[in-house]
DSSP file (Angstrom, degrees, kcal/mol; ACC not computed):
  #  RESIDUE AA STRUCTURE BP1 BP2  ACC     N-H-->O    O-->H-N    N-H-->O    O-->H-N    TCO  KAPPA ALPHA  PHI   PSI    X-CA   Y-CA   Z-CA
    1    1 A X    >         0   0    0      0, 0.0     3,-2.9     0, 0.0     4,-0.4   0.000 360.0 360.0 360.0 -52.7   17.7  -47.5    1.3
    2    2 A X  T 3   +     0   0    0      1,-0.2     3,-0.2     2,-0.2     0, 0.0   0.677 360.0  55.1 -40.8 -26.5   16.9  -44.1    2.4
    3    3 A X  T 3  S+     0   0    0      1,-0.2    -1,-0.2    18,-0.0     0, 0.0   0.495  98.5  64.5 -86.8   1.4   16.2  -42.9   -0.9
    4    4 A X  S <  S+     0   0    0     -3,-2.9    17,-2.6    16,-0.0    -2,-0.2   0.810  76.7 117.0 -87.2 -29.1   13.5  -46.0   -1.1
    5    5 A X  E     +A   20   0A   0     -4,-0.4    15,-0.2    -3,-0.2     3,-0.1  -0.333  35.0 166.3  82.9  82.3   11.8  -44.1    1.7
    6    6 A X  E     -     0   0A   0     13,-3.8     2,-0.2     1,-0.3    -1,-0.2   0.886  68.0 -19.1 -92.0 -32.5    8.1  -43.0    0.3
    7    7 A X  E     -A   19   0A   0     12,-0.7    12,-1.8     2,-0.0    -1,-0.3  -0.962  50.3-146.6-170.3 155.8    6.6  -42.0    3.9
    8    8 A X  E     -A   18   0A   0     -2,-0.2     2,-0.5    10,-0.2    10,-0.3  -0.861  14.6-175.7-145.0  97.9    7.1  -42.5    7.7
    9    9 A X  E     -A   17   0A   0      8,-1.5     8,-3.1    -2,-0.3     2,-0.5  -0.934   3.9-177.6-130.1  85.5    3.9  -42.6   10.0
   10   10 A X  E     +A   16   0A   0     -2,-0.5     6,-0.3     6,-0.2     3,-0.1  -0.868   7.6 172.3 -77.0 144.7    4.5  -42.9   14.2
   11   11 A X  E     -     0   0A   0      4,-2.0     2,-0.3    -2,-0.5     5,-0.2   0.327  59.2 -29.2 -81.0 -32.0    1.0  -43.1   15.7
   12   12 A X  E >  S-A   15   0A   0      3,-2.6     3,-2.8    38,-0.0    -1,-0.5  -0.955  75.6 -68.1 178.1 172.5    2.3  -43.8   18.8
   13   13 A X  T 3  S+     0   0    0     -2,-0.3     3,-0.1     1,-0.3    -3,-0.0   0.431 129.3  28.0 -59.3  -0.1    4.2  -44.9   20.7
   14   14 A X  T 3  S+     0   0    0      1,-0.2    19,-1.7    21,-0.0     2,-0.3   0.003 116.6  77.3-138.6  26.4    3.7  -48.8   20.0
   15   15 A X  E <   +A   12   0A   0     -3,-2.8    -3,-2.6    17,-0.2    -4,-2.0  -0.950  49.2 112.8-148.3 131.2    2.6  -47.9   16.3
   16   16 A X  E     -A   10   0A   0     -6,-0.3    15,-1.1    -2,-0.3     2,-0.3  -0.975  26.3-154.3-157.9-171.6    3.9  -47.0   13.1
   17   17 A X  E     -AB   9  30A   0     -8,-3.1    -8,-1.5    -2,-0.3     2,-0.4  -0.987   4.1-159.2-151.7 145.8    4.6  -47.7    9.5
   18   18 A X  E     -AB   8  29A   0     11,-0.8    11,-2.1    -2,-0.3     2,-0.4  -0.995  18.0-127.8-159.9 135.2    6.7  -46.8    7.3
   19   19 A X  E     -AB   7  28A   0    -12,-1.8   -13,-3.8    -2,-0.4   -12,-0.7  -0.895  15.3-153.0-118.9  98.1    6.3  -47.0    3.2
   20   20 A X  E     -AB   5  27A   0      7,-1.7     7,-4.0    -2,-0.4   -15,-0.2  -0.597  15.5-137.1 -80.9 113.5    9.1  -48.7    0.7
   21   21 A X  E     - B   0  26A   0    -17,-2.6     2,-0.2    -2,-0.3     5,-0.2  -0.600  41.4-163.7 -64.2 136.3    9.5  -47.5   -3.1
   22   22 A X        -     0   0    0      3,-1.5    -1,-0.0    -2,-0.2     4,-0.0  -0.846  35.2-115.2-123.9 176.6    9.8  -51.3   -4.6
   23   23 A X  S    S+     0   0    0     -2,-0.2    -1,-0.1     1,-0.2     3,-0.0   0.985 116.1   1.9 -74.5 -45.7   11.1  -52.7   -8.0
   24   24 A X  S    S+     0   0    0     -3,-0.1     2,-0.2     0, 0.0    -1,-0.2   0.785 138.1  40.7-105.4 -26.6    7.2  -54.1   -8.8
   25   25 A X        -     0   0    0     37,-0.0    -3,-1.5     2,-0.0     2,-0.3  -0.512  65.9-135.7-117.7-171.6    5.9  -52.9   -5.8
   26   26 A X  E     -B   21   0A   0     -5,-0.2     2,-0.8    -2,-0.2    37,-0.4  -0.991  39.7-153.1-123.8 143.6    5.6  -50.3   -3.4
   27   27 A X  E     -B   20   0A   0     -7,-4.0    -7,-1.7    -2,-0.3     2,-0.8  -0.815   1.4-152.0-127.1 112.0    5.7  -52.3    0.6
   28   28 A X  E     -Bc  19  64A   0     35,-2.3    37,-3.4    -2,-0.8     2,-0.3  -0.783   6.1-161.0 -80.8 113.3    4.1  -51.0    3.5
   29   29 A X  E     -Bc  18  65A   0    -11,-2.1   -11,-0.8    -2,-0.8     2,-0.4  -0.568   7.1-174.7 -83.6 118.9    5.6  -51.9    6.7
   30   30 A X  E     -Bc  17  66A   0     35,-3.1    37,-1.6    -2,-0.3     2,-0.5  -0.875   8.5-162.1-134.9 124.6    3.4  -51.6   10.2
   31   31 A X  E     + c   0  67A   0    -15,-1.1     2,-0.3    -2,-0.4    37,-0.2  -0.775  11.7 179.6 -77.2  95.7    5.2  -52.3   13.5
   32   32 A X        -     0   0    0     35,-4.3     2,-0.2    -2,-0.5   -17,-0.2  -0.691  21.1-164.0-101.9 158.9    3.1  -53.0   16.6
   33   33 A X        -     0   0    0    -19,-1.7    36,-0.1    -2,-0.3    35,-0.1  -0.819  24.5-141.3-145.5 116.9    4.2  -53.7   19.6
   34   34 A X        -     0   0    0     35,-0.4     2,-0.4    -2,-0.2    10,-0.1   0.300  16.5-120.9 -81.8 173.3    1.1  -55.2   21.4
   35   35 A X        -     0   0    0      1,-0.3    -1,-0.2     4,-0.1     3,-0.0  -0.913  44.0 -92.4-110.5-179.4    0.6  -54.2   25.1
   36   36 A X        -     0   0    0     -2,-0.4    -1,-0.3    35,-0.0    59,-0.0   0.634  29.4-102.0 -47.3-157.1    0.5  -57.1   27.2
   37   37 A X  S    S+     0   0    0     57,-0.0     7,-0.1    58,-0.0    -2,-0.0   0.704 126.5  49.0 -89.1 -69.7   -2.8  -59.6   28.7
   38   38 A X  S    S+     0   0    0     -3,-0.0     3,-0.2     2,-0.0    -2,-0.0   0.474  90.6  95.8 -69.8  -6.1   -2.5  -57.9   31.7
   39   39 A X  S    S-     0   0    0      1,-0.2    -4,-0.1     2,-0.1     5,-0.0  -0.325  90.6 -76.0 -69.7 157.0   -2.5  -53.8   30.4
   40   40 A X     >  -     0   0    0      1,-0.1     4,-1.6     3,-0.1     3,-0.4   0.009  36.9-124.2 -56.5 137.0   -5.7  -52.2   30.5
   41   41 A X  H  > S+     0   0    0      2,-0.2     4,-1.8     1,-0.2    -1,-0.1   0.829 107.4  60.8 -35.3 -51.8   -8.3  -52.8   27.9
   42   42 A X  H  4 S+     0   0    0      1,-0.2    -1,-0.2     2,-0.2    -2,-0.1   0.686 108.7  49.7 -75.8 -19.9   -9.0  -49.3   26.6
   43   43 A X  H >> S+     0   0    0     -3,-0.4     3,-2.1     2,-0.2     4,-1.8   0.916 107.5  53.2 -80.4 -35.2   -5.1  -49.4   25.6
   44   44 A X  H 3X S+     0   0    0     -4,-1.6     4,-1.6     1,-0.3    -2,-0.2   0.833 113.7  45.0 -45.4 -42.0   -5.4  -52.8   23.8
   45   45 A X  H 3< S+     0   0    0     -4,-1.8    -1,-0.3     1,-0.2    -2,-0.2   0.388 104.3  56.3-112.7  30.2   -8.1  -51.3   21.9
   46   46 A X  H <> S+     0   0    0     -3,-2.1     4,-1.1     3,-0.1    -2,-0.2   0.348 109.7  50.7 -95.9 -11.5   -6.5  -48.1   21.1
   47   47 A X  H  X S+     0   0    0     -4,-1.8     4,-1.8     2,-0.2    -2,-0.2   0.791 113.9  44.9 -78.2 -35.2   -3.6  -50.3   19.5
   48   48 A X  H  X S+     0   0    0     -4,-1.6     4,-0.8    -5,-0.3    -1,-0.1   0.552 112.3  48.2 -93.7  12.2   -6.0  -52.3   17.4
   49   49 A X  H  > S+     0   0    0      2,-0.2     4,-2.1     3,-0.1    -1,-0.2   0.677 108.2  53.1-114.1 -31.7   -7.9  -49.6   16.3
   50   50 A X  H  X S+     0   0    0     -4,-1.1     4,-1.1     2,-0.2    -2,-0.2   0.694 111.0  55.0 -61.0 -15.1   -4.8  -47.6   15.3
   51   51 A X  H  X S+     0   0    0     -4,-1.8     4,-2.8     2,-0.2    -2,-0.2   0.909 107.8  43.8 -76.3 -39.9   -3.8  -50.8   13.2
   52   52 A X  H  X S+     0   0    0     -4,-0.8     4,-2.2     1,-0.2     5,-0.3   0.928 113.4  51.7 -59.8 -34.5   -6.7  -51.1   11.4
   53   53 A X  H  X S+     0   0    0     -4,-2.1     4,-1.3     1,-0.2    -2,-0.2   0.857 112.3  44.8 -25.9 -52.1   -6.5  -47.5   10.9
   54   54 A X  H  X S+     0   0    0     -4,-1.1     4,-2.4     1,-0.2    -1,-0.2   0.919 115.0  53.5 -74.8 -33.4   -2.7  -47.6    9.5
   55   55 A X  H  < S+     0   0    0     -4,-2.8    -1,-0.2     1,-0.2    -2,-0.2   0.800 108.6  44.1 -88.9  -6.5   -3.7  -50.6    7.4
   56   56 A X  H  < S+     0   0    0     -4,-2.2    -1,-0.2     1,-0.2    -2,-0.2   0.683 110.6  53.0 -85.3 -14.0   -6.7  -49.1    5.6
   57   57 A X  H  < S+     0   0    0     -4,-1.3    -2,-0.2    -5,-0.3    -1,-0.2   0.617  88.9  94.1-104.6  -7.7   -5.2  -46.0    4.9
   58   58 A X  S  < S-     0   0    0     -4,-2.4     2,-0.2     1,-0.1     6,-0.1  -0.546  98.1 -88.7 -60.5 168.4   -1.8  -48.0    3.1
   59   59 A X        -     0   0    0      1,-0.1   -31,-0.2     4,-0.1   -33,-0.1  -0.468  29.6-124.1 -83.8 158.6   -2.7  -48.1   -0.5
   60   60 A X  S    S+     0   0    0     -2,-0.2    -1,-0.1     1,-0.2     4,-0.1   0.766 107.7  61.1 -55.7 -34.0   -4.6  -51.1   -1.5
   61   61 A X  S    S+     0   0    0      2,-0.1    -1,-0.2   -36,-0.0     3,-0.1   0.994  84.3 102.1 -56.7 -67.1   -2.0  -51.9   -4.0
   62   62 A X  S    S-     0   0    0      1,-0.1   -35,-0.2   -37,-0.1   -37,-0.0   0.072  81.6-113.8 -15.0 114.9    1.0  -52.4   -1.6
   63   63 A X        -     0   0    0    -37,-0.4   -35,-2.3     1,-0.1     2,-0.5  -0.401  45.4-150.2 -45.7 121.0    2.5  -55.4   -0.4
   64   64 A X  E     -c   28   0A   0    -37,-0.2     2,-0.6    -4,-0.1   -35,-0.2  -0.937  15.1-173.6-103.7 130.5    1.4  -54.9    3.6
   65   65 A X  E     -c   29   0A   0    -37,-3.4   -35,-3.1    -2,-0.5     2,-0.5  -0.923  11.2-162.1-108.4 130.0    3.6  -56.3    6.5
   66   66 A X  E     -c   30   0A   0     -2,-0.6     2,-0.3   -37,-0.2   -35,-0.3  -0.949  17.0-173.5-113.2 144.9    2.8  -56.3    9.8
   67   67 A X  E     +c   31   0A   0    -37,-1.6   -35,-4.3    -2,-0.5    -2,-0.0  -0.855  45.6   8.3-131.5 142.9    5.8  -56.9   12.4
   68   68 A X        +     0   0    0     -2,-0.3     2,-0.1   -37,-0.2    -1,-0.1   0.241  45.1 148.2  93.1 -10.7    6.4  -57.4   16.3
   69   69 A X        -     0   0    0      1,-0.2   -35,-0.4   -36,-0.1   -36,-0.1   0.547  53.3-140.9 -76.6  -3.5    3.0  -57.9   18.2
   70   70 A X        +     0   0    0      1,-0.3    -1,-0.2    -2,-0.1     2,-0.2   0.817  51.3 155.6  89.5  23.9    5.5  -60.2   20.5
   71   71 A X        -     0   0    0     24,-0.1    -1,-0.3    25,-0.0     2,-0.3  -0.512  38.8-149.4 -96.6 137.8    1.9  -62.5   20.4
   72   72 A X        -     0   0    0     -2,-0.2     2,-0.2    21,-0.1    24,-0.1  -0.619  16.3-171.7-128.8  96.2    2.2  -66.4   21.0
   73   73 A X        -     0   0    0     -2,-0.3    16,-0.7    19,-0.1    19,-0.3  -0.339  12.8-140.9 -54.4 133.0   -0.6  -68.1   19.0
   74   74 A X  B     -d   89   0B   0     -2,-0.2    16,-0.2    14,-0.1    17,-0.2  -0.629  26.9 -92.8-106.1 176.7   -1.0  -71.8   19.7
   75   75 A X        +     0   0    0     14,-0.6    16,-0.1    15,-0.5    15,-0.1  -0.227  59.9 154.7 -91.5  33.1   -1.8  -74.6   17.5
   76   76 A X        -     0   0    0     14,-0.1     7,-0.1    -2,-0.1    15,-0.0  -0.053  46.4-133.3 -60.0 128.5   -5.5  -74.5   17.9
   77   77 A X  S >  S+     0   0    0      1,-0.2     3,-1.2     2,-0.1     4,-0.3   0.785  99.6  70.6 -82.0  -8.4   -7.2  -76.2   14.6
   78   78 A X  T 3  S+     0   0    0      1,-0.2     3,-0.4     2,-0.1    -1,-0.2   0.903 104.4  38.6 -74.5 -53.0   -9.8  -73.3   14.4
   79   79 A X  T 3> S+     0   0    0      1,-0.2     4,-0.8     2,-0.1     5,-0.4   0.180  81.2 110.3-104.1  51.5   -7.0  -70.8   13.3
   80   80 A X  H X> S+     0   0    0     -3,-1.2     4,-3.5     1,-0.2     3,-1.0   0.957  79.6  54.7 -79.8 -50.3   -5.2  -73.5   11.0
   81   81 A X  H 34 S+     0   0    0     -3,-0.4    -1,-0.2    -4,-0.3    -2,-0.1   0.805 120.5  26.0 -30.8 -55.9   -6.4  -71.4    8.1
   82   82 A X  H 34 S+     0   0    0      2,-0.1    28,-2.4    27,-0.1    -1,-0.2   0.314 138.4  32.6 -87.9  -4.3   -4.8  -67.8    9.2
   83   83 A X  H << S-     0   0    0     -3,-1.0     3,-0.3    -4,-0.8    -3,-0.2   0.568  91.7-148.2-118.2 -35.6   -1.9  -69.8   11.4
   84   84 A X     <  -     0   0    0     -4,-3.5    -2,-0.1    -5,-0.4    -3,-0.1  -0.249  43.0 -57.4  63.4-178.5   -0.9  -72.8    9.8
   85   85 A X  S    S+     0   0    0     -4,-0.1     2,-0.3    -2,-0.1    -1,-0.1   0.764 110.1  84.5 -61.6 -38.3    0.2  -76.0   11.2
   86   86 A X        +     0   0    0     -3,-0.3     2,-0.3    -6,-0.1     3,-0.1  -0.484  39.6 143.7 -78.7 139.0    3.3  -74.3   13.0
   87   87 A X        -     0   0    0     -2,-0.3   -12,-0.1     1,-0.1   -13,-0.1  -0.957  47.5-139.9-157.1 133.9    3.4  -72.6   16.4
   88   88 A X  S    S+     0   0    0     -2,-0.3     2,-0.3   -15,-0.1   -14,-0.1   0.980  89.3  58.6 -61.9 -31.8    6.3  -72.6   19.0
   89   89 A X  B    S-d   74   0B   0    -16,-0.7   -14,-0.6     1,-0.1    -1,-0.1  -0.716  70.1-134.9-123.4 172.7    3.1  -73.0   21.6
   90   90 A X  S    S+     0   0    0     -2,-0.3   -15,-0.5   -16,-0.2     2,-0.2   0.848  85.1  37.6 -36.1 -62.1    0.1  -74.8   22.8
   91   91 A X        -     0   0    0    -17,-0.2     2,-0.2   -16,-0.1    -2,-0.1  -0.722  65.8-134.0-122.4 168.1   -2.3  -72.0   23.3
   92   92 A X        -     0   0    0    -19,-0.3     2,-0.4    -2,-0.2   -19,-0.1  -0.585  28.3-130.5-104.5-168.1   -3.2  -69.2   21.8
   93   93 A X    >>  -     0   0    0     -2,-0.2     3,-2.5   -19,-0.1     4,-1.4  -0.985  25.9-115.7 128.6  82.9   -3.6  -66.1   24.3
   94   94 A X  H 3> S+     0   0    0     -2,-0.4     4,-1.7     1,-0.3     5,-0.1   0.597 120.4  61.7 -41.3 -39.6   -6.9  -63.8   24.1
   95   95 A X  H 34 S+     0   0    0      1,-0.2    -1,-0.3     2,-0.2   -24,-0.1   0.870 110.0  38.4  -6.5 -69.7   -3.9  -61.1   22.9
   96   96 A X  H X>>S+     0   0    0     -3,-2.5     3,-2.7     1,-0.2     4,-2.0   0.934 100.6  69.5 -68.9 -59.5   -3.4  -63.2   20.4
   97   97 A X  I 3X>S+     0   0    0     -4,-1.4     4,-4.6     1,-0.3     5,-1.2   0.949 102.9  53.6 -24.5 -68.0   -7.1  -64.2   19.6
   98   98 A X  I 3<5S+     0   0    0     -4,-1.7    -1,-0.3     1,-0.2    -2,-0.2   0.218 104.5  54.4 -76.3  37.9   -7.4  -60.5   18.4
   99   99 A X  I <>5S+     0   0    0     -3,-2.7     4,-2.3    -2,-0.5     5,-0.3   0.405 113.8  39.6 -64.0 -63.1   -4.3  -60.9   16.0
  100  100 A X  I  <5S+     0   0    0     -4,-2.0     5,-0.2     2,-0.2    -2,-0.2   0.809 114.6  50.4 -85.8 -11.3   -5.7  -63.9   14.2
  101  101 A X  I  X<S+     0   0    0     -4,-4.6     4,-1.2    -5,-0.5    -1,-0.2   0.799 118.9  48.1 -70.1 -43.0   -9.6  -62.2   14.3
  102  102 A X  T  4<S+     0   0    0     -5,-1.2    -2,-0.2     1,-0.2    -1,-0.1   0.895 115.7  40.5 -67.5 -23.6   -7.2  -59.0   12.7
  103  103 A X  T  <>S+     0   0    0     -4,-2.3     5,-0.8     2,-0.1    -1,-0.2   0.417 116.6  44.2-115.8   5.6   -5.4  -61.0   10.2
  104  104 A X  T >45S+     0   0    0     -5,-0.3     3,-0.7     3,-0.2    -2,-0.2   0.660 112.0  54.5-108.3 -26.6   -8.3  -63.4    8.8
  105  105 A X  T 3<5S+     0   0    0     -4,-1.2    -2,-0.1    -5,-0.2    -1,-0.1   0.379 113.4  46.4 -86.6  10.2  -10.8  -60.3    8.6
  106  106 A X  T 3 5S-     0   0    0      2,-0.2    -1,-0.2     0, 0.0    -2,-0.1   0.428 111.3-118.9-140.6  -5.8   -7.9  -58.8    6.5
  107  107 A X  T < 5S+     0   0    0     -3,-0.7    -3,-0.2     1,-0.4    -2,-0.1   0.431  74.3 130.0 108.6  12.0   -7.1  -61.9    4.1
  108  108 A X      < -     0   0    0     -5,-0.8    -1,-0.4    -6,-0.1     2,-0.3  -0.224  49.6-142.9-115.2 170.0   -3.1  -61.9    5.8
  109  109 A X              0   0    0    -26,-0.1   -26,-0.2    -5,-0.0   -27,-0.1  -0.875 360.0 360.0-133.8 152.8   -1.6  -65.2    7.1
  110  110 A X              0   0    0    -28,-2.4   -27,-0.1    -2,-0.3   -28,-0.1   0.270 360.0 360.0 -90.6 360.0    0.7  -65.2   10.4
């Protein structure tokens, strides 16, 4: 695995990514770990502006994943598109809101 290993990017301390040689592809990995509702705003939007960051600068070819934001979306028909039908909960979380705003503006499903 190590030798699969094209590149390794912390950003911080609740961001990185890290970039997988694949047989067809090459798969960029980015690992948030979200802060909470109640942590300050100006960190909330220094995580989601270092994700878009990490995810415009993988290459456009690459399979991108994004992992962890530790987010509980609910079953809300509005994000059925970006969500689907399943969700362990009810509601979704404002947290969360800017997950599914990040992953429909970016073509991704959850």
């Amino acid at each position: 695995m190590v030798g699969n290993i094209i590149g390794f990017k912390p950003a911080s301390d609740r961001l990185c990514s890290i970039r997988l040689r694949g047989k067809f592809f090459n798969i960029s990995f980015i690992n948030v770990h979200a802060p909470t509702e109640d942590a300050d705003e100006n960190a909330k939007e220094a995580i989601y502006d270092g994700l878009e960051t990490n995810y415009d600068e993988a290459p456009k070819h690459d399979i991108k994943i994004v992992l962890d934001f530790n987010s509980k979306i609910g079953k809300e028909p509005a994000f059925r598109p970006t969500i689907g039908k399943e969700s362990l909960h009810e509601e979704t979380t404002i947290n969360c809101i800017r997950l599914v705003d990040f992953a429909s503006g970016k073509g991704m499903s959850i």
